[in-house]
Backbone as JSON Lines, residues from 0, in Angstrom:
{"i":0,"aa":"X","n":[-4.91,27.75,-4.96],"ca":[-5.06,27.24,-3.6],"c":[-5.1,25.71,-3.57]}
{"i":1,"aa":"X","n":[-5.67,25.13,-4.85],"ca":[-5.62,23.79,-4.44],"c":[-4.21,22.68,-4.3]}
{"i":2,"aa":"X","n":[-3.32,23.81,-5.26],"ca":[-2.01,23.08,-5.2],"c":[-1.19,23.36,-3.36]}
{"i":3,"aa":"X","n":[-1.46,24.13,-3.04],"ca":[-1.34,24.76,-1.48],"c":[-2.42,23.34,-0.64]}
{"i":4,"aa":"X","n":[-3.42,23.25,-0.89],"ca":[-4.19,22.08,-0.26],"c":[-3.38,20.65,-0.53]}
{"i":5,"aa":"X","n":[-2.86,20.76,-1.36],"ca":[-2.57,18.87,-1.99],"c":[-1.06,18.76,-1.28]}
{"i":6,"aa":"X","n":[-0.41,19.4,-1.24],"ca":[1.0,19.93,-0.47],"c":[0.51,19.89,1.22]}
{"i":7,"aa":"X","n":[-0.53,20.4,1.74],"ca":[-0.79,20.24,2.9],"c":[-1.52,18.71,3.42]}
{"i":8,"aa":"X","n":[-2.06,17.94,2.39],"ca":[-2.05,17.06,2.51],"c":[-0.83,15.66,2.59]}
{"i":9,"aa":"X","n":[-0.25,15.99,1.44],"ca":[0.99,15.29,1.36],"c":[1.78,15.12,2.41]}
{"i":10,"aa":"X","n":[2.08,16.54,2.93],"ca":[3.06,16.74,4.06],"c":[2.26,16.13,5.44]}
{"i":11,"aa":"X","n":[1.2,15.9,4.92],"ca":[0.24,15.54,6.45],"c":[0.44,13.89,6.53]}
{"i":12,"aa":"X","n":[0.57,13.65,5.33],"ca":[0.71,12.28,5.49],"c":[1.77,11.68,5.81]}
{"i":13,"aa":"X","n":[2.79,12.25,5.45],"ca":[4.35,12.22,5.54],"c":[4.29,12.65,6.94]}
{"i":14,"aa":"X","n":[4.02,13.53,7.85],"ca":[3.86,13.64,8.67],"c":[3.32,12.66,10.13]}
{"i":15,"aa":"X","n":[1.66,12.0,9.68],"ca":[1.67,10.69,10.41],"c":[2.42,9.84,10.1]}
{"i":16,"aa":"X","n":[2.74,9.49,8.64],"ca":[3.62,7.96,8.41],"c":[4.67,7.99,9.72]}
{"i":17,"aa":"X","n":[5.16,9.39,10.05],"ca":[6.78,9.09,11.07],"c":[6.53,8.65,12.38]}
{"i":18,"aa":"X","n":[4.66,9.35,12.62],"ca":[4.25,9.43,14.09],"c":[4.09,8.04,14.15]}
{"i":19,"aa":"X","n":[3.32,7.22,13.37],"ca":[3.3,6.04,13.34],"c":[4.37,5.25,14.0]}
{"i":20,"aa":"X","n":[5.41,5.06,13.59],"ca":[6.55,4.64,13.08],"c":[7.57,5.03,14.52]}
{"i":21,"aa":"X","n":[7.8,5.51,14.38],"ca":[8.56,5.84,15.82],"c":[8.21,5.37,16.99]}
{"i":22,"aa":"X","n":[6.93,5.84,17.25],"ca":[6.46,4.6,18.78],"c":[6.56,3.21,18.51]}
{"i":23,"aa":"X","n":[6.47,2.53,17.55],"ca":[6.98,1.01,17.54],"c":[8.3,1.41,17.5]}
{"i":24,"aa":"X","n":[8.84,2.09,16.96],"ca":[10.46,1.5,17.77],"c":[10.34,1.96,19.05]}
{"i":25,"aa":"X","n":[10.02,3.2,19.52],"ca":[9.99,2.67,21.16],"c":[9.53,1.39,21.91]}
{"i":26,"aa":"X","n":[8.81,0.48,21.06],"ca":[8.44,-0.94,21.63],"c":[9.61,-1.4,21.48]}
{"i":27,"aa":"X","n":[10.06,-1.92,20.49],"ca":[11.34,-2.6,20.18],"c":[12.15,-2.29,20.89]}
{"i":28,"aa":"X","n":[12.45,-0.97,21.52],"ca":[13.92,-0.59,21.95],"c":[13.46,-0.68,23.55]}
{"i":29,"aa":"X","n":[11.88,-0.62,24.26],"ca":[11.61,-1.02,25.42],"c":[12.02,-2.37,25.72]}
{"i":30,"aa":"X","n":[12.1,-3.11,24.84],"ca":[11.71,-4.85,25.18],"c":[13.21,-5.3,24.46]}
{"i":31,"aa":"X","n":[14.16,-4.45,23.95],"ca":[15.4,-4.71,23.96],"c":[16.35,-5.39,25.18]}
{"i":32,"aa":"X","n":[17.52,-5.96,24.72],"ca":[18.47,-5.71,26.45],"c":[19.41,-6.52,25.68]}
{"i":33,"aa":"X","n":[19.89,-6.13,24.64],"ca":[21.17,-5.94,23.61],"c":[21.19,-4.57,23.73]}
{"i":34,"aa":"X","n":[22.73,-4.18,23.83],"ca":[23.4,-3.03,23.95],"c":[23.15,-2.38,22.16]}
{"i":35,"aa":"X","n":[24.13,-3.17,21.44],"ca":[24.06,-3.13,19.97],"c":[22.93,-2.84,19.31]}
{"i":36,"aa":"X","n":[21.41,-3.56,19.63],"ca":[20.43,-3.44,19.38],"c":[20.08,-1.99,19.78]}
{"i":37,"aa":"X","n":[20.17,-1.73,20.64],"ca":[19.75,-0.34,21.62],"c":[20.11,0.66,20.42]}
{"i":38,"aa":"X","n":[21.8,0.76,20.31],"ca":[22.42,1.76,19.86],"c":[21.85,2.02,18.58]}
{"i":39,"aa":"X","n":[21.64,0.98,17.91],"ca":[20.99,0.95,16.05],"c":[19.89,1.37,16.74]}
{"i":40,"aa":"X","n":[18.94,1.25,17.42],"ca":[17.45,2.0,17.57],"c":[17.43,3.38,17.78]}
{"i":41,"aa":"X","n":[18.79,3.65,19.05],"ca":[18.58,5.18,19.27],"c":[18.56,6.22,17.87]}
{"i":42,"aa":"X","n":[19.87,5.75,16.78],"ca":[19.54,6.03,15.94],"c":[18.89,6.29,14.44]}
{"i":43,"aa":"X","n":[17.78,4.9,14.81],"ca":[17.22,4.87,14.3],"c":[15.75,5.8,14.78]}
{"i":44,"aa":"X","n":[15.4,6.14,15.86],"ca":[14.7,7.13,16.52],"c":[14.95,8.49,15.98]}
{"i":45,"aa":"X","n":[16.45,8.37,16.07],"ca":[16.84,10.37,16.04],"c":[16.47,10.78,14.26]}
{"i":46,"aa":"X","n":[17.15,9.58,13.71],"ca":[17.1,10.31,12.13],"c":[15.42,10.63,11.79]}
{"i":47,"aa":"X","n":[14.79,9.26,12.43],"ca":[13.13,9.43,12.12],"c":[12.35,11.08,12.45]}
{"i":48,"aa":"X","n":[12.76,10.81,13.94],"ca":[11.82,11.98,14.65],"c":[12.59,13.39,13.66]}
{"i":49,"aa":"X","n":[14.08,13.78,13.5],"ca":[14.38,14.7,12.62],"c":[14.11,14.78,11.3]}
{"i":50,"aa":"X","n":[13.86,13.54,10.75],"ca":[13.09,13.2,9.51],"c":[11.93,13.98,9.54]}
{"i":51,"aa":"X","n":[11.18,13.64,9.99],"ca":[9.51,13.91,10.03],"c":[9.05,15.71,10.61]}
{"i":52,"aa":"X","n":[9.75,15.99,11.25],"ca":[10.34,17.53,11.85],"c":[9.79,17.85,11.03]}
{"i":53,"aa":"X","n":[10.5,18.32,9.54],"ca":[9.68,19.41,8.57],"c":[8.75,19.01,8.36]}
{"i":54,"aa":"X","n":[8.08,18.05,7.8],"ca":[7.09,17.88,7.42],"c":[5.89,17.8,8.54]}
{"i":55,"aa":"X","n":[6.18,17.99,9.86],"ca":[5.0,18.7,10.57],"c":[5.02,19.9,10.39]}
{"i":56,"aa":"X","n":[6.51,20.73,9.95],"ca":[6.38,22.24,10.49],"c":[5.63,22.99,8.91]}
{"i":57,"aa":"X","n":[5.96,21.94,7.51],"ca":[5.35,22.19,6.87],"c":[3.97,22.17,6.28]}
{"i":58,"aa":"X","n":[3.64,21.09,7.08],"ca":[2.09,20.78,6.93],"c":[1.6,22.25,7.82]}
{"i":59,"aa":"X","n":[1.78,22.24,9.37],"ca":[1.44,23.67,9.55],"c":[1.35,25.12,9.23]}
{"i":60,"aa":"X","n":[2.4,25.26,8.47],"ca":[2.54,26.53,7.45],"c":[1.91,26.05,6.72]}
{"i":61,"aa":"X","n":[1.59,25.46,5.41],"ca":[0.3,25.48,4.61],"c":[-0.94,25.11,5.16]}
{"i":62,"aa":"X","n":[-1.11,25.09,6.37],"ca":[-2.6,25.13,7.03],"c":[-2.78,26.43,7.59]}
{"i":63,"aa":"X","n":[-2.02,27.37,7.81],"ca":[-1.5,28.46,7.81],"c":[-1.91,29.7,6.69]}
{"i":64,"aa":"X","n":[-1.32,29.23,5.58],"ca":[-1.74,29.44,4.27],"c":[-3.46,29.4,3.69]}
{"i":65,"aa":"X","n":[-3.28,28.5,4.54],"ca":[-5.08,27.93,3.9],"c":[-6.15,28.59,4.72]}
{"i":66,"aa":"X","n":[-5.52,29.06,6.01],"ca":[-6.28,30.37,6.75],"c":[-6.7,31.18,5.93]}
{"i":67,"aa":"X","n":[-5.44,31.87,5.7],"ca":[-5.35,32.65,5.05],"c":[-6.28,32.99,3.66]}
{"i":68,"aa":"X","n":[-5.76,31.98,2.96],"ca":[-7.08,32.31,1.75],"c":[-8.53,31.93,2.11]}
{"i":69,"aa":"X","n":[-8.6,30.75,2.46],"ca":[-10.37,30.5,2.66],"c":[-10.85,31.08,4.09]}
{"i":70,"aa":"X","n":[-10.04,31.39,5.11],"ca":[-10.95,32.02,6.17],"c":[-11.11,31.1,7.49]}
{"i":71,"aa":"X","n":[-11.39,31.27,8.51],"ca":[-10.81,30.28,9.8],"c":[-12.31,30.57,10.63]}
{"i":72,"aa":"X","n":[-13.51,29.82,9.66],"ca":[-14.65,30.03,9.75],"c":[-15.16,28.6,10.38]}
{"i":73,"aa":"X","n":[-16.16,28.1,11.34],"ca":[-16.83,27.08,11.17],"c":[-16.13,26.14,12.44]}
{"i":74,"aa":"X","n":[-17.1,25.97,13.22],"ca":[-16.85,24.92,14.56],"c":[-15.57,23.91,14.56]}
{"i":75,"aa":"X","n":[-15.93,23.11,13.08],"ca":[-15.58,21.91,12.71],"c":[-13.91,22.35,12.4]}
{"i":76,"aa":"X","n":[-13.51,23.91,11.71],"ca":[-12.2,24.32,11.77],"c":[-11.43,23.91,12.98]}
{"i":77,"aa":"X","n":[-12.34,24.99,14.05],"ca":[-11.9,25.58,15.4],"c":[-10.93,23.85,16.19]}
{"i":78,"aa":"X","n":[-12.36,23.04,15.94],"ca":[-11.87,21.56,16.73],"c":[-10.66,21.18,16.26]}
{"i":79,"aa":"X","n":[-10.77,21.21,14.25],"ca":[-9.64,20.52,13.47],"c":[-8.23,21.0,14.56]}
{"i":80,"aa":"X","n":[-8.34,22.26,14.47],"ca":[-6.52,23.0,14.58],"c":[-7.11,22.62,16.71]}
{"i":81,"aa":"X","n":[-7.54,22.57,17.15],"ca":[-7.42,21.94,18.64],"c":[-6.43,20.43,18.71]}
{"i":82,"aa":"X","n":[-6.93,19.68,17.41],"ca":[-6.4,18.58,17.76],"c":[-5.6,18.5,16.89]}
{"i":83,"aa":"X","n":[-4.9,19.25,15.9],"ca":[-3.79,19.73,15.91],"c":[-2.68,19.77,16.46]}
{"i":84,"aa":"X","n":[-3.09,20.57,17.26],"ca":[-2.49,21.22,18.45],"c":[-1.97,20.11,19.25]}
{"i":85,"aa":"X","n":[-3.01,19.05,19.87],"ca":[-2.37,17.77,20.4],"c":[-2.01,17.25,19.48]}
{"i":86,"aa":"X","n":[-1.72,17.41,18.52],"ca":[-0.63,16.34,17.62],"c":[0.81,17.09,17.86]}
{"i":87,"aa":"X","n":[0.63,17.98,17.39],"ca":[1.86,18.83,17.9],"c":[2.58,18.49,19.14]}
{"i":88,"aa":"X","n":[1.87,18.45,20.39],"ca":[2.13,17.61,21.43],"c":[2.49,16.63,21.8]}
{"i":89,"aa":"X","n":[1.85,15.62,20.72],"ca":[2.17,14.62,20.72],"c":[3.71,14.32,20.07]}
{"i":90,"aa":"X","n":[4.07,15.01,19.26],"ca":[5.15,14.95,18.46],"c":[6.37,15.61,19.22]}
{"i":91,"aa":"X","n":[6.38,16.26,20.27],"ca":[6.77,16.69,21.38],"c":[7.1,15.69,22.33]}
{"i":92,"aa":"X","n":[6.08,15.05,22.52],"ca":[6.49,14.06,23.75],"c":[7.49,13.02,22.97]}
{"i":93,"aa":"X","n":[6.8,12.4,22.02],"ca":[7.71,11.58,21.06],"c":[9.59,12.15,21.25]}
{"i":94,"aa":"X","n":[9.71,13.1,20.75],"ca":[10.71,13.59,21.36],"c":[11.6,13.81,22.75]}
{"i":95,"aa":"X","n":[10.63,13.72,23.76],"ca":[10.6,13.62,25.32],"c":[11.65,11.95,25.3]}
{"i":96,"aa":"X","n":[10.24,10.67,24.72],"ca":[10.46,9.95,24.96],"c":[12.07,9.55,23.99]}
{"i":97,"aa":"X","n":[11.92,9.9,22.91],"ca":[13.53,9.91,22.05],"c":[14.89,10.38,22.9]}
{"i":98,"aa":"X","n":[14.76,11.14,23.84],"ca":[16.12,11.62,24.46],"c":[15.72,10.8,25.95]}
{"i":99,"aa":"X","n":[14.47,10.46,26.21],"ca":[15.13,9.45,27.19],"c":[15.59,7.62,26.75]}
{"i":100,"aa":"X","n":[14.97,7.47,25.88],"ca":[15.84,6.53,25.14],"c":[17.39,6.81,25.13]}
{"i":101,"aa":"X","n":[17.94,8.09,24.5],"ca":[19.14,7.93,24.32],"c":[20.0,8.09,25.16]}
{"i":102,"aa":"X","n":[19.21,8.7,26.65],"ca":[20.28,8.81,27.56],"c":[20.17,7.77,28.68]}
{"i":103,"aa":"X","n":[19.56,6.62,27.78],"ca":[19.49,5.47,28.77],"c":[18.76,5.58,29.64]}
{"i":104,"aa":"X","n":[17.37,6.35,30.18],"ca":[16.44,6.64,31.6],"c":[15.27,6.39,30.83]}
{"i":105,"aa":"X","n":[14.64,5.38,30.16],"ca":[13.23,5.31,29.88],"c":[13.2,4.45,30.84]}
{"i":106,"aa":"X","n":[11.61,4.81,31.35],"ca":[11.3,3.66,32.65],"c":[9.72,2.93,32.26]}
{"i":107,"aa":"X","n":[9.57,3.54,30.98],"ca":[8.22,3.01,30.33],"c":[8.44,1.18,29.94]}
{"i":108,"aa":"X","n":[7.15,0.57,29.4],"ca":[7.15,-0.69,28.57],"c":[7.18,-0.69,27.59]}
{"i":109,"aa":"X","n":[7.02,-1.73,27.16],"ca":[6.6,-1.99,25.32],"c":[5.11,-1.74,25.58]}
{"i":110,"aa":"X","n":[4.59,-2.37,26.84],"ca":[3.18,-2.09,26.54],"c":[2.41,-0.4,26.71]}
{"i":111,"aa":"X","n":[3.22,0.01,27.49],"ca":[2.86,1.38,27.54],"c":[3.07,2.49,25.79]}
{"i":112,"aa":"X","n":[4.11,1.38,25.12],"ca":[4.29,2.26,24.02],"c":[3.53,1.49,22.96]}
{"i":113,"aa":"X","n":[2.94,0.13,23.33],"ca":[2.37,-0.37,22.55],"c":[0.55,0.95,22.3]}
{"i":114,"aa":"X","n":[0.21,0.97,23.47],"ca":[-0.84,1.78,23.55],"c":[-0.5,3.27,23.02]}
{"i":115,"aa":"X","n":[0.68,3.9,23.32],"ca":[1.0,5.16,23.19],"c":[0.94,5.03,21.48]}
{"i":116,"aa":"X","n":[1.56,4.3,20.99],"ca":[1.25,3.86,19.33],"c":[-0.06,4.01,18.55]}
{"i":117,"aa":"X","n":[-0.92,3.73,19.17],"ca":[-2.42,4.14,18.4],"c":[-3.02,5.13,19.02]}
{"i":118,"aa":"X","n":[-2.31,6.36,19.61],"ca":[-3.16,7.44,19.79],"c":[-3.12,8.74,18.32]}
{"i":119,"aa":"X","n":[-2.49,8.37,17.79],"ca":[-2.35,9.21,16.36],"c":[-3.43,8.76,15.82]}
{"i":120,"aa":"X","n":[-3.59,7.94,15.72],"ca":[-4.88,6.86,15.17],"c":[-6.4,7.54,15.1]}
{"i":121,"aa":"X","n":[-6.18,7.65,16.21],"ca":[-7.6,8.6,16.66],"c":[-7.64,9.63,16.82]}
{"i":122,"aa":"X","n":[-6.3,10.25,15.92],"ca":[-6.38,11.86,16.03],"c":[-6.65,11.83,14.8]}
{"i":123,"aa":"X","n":[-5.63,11.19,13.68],"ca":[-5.91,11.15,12.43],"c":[-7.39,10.52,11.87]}
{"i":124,"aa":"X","n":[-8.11,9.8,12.5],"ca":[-9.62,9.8,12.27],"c":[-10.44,10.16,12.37]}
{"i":125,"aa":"X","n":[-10.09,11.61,13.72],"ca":[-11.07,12.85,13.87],"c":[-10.83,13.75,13.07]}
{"i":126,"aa":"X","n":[-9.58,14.08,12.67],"ca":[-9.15,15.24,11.92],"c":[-9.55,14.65,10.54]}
{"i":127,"aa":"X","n":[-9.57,13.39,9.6],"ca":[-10.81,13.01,8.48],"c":[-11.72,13.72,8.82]}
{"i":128,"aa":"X","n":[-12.42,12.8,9.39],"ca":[-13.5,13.52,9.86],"c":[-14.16,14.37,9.56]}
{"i":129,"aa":"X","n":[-13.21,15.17,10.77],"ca":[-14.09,17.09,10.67],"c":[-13.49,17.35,9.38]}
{"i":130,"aa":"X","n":[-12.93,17.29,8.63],"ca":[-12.58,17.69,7.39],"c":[-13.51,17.52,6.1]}
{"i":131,"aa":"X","n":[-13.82,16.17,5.9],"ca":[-14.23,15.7,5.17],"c":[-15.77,15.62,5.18]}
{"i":132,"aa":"X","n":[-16.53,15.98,6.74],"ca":[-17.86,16.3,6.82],"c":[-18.01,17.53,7.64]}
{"i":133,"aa":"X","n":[-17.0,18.26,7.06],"ca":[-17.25,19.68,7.51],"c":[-18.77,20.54,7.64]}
{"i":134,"aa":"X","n":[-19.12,20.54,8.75],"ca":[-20.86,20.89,8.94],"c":[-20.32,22.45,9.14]}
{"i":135,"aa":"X","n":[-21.09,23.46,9.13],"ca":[-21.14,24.72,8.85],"c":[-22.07,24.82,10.44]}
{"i":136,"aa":"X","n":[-21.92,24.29,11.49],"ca":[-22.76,24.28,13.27],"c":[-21.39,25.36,13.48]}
């Protein structure tokens, strides 16, 4: 199981590194107004967000896995996979905002994506967190 844990970690990380990473180029490509510039961002958006794809869908299957053997016991679980769940969402909208980038209709800022940029932040510091001081409440 622990090689199943270190794999779900890995992929978790690989996983934020993209979430990261992608909303600053939505800054960049908000505060653009070069055509050329645009076009290198859109695809620099698409390969990312399809980049990072498995490695959410795999971090979830081995959290999946990890049900499975240790048991889906304990408050501090229940919250973990809640905010999860809004990551998942979040990685969703990211996508939202990726196809309106490419079809030219974003009506957002840089500053709106400047903020939209550190909400992983504080998902990935709750999900430490409950992980790492997993209370048995």
């Amino acid at each position: 199981m622990l090689w199943i844990k270190s794999l779900h970690i890995i992929f978790m990380v690989s996983w934020f590194a993209g979430l990261f990473y992608l909303p600053r180029l939505f800054v960049h490509h908000a505060l653009t107004t070069d055509s050329a510039t645009s076009e290198r961002l859109k695809i620099m958006e698409r390969k990312l967000f399809y980049f990072v794809t498995p490695w959410a869908i795999l971090t979830i299957a081995l959290g999946l896995w990890l049900w499975w053997g240790y048991g889906f016991t304990g408050t501090w679980l229940h919250i973990k996979t809640a905010l999860v769940g809004v990551l998942v969402m979040f990685h969703l909208v990211c996508g939202k905002f990726m196809i309106d980038f490419r079809e030219d209709r974003n009506t957002r800022s840089d500053v709106f994506f400047r903020w939209f940029n550190e909400f992983p932040l504080l998902l990935l510091v709750a999900i430490v967190f409950l992980v790492v001081l997993k209370q048995p409440y």
